[in-house]
C-alpha positions in Angstrom: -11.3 2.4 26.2 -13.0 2.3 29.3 -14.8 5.8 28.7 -15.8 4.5 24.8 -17.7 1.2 26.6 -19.9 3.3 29.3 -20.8 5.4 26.6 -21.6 2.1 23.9 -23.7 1.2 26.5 -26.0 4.2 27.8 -27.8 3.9 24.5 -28.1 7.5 24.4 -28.9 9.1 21.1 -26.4 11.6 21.3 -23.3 9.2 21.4 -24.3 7.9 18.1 -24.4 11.3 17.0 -20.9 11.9 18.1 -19.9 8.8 17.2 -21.3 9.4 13.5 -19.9 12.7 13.3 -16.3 11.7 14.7 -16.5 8.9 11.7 -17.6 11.4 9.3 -14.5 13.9 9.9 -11.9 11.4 10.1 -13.2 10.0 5.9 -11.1 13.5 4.8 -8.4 12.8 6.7 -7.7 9.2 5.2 -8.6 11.0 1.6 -6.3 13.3 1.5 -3.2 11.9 4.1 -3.1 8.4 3.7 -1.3 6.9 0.2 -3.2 3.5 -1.7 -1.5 0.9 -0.6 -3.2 -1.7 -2.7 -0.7 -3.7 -5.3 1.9 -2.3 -3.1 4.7 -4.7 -2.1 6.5 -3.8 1.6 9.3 -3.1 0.0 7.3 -0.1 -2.4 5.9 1.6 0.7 9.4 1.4 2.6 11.0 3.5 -1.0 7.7 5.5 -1.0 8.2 7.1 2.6 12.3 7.4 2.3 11.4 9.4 -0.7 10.0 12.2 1.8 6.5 12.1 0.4 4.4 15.3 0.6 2.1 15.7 3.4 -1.3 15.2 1.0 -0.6 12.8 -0.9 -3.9 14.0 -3.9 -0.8 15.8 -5.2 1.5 12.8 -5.7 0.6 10.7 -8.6 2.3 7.9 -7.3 0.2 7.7 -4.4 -3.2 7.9 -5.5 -2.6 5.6 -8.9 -4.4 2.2 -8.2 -2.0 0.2 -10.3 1.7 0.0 -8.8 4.0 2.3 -10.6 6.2 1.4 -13.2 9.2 3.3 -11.0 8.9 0.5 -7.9 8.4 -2.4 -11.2 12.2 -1.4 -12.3 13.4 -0.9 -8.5 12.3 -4.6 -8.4 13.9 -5.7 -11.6 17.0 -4.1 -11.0 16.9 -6.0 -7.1 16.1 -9.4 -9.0 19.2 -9.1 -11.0 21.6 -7.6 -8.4 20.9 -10.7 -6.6 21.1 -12.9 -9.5 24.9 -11.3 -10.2 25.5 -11.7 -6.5 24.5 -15.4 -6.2 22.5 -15.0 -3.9 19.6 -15.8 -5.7 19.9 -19.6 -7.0 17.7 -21.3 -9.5 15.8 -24.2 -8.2 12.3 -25.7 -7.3 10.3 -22.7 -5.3 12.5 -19.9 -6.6 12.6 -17.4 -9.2 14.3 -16.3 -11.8 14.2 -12.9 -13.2 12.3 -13.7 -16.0 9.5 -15.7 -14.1 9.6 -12.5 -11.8 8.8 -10.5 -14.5 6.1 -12.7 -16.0 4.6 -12.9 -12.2 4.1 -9.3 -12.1 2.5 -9.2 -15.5 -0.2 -11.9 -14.6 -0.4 -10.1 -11.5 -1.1 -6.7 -13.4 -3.8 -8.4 -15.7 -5.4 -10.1 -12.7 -5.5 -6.4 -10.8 -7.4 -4.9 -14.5 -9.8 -7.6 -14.5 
């Protein structure tokens, strides 16, 4: 930290060229390492990485779609109504069912499209 903030403030040209060129290396390295995360709940990226993804993730279609998966839709679905048999999971102002979970992640889908 110390070392960045002496060099912010020579206002030498040649730390903005580093700087530039450190930025500009590190764009392939989110491309082609880092998974889209957007429309992602927690609980999709914790089932993503148990899954042992592969080290660049341009291979996995999972990981580069934009809209969330239909696989970590069901793995929800199937959540909702394991805790609706359980009772753990009531009905009742400021909770969902499974059906107005379902009809959530619709809108939610069209609203992502749009």
């Amino acid at each position: 930290m110390l070392f960045e903030t002496k060099l912010t403030y020579t206002r030498e040209y040649r730390f903005y060229i580093v700087w530039t060129c450190t930025n500009a290396a590190f764009l392939p390295v989110l491309y082609f390492l880092y998974p889209e995360t957007s429309d992602r709940t927690l609980e999709d990226l914790d089932a993503y990485y148990r899954e042992n993804p592969p080290l660049i993730v341009t291979r996995d279609k999972d990981s580069i779609s934009r809209k969330r998966p239909e696989k970590f839709k069901a793995m929800q679905a199937e959540d909702v109504q394991r805790a609706v048999r359980s009772g753990s999971v009531q009905g009742g102002k400021g909770m969902m069912g499974a059906g107005e979970v379902a009809k959530h992640e619709e809108d939610r889908s069209e609203k992502s499209v749009v």
